[in-house]
HTML snippet that shows the backbone in 3Dmol.js (N, CA, C, O; Angstrom):
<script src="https://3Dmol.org/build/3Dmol-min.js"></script>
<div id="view" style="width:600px;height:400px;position:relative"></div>
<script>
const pdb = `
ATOM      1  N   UNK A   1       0.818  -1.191   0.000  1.00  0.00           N
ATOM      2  CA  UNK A   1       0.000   0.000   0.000  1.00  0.00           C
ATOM      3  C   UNK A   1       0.862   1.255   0.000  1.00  0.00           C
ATOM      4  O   UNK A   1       0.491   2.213  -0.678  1.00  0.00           O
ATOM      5  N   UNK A   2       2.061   1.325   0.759  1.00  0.00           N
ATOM      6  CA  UNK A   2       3.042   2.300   0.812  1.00  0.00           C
ATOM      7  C   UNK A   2       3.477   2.789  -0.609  1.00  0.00           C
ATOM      8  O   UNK A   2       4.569   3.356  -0.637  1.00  0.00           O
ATOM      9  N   UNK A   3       2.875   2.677  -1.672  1.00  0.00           N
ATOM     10  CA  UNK A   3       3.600   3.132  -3.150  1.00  0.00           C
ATOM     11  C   UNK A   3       2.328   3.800  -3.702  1.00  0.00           C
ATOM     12  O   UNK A   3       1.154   3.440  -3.617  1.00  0.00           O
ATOM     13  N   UNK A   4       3.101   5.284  -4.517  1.00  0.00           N
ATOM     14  CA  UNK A   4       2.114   5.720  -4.945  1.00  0.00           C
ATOM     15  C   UNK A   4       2.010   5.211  -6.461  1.00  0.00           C
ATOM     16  O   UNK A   4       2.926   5.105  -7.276  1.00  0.00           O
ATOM     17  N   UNK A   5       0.562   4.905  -6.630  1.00  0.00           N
ATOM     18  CA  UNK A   5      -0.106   4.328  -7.874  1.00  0.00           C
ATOM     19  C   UNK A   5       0.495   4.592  -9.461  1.00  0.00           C
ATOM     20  O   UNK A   5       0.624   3.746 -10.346  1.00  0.00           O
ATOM     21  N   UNK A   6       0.928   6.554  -9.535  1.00  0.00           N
ATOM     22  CA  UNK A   6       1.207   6.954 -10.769  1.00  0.00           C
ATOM     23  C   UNK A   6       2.582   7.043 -11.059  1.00  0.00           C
ATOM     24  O   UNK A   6       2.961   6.870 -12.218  1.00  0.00           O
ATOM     25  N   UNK A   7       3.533   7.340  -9.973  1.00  0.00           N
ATOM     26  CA  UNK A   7       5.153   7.015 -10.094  1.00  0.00           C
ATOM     27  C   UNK A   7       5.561   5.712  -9.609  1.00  0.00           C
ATOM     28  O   UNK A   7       6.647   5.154  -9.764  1.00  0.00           O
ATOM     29  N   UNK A   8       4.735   5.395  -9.121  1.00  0.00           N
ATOM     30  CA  UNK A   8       5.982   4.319  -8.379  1.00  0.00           C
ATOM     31  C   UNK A   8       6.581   4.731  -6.501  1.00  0.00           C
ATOM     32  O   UNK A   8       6.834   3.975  -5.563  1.00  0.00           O
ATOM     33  N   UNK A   9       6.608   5.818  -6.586  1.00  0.00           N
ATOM     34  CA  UNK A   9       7.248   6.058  -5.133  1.00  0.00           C
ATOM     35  C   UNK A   9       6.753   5.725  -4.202  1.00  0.00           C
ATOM     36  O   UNK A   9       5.572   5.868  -3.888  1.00  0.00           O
ATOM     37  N   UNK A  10       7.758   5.136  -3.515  1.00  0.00           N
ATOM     38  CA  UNK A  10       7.698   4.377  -2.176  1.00  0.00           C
ATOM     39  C   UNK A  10       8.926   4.590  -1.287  1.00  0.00           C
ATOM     40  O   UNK A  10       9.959   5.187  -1.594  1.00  0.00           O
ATOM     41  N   UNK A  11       8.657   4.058  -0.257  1.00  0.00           N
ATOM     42  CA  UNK A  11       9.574   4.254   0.890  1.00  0.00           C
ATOM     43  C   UNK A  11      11.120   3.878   0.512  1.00  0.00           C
ATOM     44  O   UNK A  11      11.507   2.882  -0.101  1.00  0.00           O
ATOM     45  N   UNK A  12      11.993   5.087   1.117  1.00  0.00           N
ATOM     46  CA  UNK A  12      13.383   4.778   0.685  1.00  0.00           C
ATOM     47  C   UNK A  12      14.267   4.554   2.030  1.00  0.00           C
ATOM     48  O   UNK A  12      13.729   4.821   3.104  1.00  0.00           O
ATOM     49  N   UNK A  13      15.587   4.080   2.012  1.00  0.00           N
ATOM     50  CA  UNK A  13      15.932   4.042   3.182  1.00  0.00           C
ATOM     51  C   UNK A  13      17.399   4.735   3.500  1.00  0.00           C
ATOM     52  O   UNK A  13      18.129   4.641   2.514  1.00  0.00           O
ATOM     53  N   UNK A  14      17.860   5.233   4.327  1.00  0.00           N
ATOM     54  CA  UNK A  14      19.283   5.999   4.423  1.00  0.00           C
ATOM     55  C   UNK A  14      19.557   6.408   5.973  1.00  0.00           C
ATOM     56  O   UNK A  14      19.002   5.837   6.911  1.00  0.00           O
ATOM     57  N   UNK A  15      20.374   7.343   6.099  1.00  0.00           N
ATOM     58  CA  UNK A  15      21.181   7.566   7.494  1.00  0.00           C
ATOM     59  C   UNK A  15      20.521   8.676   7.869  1.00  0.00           C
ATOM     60  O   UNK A  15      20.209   9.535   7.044  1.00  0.00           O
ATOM     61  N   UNK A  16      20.152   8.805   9.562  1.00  0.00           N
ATOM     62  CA  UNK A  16      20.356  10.072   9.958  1.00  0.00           C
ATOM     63  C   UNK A  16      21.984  10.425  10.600  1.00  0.00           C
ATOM     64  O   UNK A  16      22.430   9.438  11.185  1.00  0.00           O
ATOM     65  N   UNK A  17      22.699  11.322  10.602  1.00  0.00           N
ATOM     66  CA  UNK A  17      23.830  12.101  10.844  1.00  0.00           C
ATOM     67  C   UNK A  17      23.916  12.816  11.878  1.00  0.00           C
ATOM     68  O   UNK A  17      23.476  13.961  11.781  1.00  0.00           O
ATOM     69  N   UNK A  18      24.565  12.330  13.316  1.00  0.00           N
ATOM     70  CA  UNK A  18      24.181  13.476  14.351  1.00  0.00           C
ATOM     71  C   UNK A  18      26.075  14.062  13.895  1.00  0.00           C
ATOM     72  O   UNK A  18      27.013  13.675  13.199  1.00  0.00           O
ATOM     73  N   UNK A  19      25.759  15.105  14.763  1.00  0.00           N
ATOM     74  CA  UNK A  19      27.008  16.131  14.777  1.00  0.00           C
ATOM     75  C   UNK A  19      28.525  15.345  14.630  1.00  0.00           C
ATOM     76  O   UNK A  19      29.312  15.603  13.719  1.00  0.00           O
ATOM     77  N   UNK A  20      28.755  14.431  15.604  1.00  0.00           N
ATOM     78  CA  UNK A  20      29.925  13.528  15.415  1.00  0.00           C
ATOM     79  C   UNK A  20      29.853  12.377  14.117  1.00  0.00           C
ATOM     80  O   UNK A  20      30.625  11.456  13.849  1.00  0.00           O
ATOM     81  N   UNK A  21      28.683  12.803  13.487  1.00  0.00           N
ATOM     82  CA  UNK A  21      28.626  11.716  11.891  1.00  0.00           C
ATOM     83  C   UNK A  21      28.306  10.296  12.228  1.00  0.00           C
ATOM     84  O   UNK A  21      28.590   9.334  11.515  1.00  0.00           O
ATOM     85  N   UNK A  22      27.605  10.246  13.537  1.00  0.00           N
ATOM     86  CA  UNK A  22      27.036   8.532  13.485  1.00  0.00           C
ATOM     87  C   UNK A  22      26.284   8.732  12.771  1.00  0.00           C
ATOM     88  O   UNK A  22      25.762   9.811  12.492  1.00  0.00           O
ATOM     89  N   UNK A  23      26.011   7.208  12.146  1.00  0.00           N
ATOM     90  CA  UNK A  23      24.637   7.196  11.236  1.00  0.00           C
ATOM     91  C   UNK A  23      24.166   5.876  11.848  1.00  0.00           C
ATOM     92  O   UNK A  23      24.575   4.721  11.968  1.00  0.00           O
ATOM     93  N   UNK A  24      23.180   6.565  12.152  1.00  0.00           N
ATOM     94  CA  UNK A  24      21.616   5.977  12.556  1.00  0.00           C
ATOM     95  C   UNK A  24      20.618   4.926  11.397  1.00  0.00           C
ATOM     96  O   UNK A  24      20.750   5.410  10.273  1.00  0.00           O
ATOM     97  N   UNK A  25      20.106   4.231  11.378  1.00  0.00           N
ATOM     98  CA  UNK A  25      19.533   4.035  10.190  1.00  0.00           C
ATOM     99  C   UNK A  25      18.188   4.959  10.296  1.00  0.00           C
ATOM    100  O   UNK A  25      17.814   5.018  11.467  1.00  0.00           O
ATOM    101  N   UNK A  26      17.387   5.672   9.426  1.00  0.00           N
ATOM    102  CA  UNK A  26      15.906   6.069   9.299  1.00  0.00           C
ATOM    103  C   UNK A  26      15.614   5.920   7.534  1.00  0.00           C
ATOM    104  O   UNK A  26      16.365   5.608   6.610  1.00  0.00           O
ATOM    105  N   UNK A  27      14.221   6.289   7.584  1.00  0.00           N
ATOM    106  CA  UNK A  27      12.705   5.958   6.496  1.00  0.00           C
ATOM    107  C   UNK A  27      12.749   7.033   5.830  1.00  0.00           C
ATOM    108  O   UNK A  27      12.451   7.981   6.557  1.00  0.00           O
ATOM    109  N   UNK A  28      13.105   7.496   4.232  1.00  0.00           N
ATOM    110  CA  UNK A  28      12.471   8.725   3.938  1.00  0.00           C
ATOM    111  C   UNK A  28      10.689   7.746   3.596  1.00  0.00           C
ATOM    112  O   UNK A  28      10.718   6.692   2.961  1.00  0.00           O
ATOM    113  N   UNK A  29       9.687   8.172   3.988  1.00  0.00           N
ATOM    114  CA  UNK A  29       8.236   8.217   3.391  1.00  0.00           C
ATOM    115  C   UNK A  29       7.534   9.066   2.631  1.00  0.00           C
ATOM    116  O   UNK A  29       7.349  10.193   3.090  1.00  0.00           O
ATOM    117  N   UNK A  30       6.959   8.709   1.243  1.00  0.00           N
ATOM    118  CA  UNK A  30       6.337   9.595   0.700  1.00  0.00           C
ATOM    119  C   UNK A  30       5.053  10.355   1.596  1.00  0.00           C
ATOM    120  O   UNK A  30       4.656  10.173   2.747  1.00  0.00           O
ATOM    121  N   UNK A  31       4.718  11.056   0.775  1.00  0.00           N
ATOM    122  CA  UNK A  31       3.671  12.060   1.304  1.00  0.00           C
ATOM    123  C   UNK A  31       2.303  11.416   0.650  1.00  0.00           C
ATOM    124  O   UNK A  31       1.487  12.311   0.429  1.00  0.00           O
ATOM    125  N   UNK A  32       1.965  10.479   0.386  1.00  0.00           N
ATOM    126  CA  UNK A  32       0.930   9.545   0.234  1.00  0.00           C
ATOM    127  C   UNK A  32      -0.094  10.108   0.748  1.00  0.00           C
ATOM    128  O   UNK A  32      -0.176  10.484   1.918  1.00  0.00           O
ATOM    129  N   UNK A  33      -1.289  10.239  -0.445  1.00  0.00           N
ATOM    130  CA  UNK A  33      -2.534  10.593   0.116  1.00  0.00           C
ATOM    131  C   UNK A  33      -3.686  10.057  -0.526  1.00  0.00           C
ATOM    132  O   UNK A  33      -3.682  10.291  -1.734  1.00  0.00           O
ATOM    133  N   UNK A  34      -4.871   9.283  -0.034  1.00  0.00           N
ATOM    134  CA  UNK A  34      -5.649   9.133  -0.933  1.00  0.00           C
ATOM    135  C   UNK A  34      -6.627   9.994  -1.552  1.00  0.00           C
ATOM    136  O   UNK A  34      -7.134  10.811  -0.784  1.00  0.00           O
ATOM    137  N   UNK A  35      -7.036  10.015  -2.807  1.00  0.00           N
ATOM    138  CA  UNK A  35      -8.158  10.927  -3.365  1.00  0.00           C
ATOM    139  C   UNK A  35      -8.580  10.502  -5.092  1.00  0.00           C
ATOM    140  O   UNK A  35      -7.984  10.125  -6.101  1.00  0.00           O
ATOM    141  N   UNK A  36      -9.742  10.777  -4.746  1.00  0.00           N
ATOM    142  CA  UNK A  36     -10.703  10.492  -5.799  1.00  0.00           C
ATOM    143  C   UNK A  36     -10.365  11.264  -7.103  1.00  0.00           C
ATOM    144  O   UNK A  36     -10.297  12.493  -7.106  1.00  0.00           O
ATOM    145  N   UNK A  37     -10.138  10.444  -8.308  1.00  0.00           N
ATOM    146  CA  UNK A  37      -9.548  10.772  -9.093  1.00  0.00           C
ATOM    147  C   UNK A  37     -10.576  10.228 -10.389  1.00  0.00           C
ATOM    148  O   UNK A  37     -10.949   9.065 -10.544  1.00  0.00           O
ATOM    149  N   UNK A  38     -10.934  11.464 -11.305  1.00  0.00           N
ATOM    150  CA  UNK A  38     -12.033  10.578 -12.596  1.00  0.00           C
ATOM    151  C   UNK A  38     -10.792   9.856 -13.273  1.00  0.00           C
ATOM    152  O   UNK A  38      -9.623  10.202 -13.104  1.00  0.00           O
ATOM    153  N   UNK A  39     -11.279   8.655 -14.173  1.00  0.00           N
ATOM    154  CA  UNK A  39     -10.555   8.271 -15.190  1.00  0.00           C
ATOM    155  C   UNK A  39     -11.567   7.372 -15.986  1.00  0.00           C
ATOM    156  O   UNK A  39     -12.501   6.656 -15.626  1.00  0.00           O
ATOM    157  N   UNK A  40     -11.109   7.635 -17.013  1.00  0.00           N
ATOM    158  CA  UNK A  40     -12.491   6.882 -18.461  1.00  0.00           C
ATOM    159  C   UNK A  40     -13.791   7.263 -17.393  1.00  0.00           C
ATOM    160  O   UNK A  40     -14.559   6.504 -16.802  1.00  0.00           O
ATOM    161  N   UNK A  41     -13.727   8.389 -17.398  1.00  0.00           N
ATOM    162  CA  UNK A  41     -15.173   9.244 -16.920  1.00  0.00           C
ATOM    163  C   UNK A  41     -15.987   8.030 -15.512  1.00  0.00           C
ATOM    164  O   UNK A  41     -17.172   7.833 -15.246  1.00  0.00           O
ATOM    165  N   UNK A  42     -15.147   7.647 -15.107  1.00  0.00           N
ATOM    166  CA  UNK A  42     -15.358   7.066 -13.648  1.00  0.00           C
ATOM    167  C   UNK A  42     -14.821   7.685 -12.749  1.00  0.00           C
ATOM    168  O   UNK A  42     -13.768   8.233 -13.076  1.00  0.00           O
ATOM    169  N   UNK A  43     -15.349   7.892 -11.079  1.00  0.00           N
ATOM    170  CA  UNK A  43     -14.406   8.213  -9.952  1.00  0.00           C
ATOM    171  C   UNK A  43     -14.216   6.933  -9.426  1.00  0.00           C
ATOM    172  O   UNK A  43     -14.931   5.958  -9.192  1.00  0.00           O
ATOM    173  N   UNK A  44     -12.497   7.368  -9.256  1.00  0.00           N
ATOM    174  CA  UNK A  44     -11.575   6.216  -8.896  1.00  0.00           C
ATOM    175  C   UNK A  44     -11.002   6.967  -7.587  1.00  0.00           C
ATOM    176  O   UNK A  44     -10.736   8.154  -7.398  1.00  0.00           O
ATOM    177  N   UNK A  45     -10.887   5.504  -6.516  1.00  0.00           N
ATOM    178  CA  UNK A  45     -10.215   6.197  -5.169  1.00  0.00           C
ATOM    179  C   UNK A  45      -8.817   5.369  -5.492  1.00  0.00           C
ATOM    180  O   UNK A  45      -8.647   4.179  -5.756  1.00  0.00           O
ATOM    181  N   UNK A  46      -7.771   6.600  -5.352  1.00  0.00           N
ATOM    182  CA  UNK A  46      -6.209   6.125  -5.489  1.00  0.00           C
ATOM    183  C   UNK A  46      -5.498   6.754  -4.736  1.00  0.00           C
ATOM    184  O   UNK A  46      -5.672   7.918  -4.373  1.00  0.00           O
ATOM    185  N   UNK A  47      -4.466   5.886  -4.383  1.00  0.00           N
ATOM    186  CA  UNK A  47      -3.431   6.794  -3.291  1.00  0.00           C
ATOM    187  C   UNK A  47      -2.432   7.405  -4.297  1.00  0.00           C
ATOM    188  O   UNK A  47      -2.189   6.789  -5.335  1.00  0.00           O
ATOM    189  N   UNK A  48      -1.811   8.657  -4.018  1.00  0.00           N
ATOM    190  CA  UNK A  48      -1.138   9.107  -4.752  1.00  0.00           C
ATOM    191  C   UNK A  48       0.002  10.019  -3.810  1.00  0.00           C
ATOM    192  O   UNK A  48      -0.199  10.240  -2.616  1.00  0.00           O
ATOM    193  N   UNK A  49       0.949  10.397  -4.379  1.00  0.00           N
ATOM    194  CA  UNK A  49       1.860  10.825  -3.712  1.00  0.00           C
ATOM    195  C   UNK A  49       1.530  12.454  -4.018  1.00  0.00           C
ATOM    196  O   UNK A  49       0.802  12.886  -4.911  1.00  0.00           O
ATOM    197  N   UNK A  50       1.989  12.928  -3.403  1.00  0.00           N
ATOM    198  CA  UNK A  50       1.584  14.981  -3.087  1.00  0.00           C
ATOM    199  C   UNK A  50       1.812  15.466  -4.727  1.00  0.00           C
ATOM    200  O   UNK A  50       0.870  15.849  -5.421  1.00  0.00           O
ATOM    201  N   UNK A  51       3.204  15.381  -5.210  1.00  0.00           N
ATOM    202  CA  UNK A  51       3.895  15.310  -6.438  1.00  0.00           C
ATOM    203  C   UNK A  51       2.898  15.233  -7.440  1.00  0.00           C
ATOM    204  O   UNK A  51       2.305  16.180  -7.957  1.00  0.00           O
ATOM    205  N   UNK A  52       2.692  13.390  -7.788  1.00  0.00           N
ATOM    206  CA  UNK A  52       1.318  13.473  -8.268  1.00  0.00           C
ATOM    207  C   UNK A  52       0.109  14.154  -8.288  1.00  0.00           C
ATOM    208  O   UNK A  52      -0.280  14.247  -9.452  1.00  0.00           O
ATOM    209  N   UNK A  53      -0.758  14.742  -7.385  1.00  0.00           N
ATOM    210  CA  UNK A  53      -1.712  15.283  -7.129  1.00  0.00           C
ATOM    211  C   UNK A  53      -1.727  16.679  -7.763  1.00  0.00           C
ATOM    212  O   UNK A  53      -2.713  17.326  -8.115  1.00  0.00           O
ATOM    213  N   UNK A  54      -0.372  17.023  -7.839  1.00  0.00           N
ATOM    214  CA  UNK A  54      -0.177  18.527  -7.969  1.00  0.00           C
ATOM    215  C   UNK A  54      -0.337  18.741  -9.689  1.00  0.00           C
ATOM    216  O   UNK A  54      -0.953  19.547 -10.386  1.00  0.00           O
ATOM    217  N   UNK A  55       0.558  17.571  -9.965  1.00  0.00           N
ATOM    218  CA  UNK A  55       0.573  17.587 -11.385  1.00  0.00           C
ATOM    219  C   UNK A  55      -0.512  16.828 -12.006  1.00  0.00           C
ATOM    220  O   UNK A  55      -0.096  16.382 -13.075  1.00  0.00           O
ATOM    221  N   UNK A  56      -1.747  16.486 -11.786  1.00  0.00           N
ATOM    222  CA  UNK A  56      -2.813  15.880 -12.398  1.00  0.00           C
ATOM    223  C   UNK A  56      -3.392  17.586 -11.921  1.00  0.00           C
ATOM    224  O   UNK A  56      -3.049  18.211 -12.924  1.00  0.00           O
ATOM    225  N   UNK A  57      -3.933  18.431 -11.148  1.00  0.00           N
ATOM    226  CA  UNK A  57      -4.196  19.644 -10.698  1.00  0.00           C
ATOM    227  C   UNK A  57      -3.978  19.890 -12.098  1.00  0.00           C
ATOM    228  O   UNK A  57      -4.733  19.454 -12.967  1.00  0.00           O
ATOM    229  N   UNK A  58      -2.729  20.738 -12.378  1.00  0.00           N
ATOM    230  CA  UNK A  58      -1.918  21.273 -13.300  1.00  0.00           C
ATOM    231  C   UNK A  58      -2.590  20.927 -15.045  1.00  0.00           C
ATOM    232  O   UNK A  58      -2.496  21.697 -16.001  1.00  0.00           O
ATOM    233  N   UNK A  59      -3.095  19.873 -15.039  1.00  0.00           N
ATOM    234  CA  UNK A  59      -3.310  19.261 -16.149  1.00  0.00           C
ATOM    235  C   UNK A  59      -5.035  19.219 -16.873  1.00  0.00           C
ATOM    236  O   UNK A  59      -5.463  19.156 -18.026  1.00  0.00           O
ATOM    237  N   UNK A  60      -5.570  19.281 -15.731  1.00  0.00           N
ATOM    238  CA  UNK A  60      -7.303  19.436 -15.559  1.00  0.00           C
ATOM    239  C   UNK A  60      -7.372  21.044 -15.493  1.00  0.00           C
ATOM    240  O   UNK A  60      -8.458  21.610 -15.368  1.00  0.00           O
TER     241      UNK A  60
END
`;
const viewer = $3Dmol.createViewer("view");
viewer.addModel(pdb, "pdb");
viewer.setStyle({}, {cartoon: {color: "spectrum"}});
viewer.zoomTo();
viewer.render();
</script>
């Protein structure tokens, strides 16, 4: 469920860095949101990432 539908993006993984440069492991997470979206003149409920949303906006 963690992936958004129109890119692909999903959870990535990398270091947090305190001052002396340990690295920690942490989650980047998308900004995943669900919302109702027409397609072939149906409403469709899809999760989508912020990114996405903005640029289907942009396009309508």
């Amino acid at each position: 469920m963690a992936k958004c539908e129109a890119c692909g993006k999903s959870t990535v993984f990398g270091h947090n860095r305190s001052f002396s440069q340990r690295a920690t492991n942490r989650t980047f997470r998308p900004n995943l949101q669900r919302v109702m979206v027409f397609e072939n003149g149906r409403k469709v409920h899809k999760v989508l990432c912020a990114k996405c949303i903005r640029t289907l906006a942009k396009s309508a």
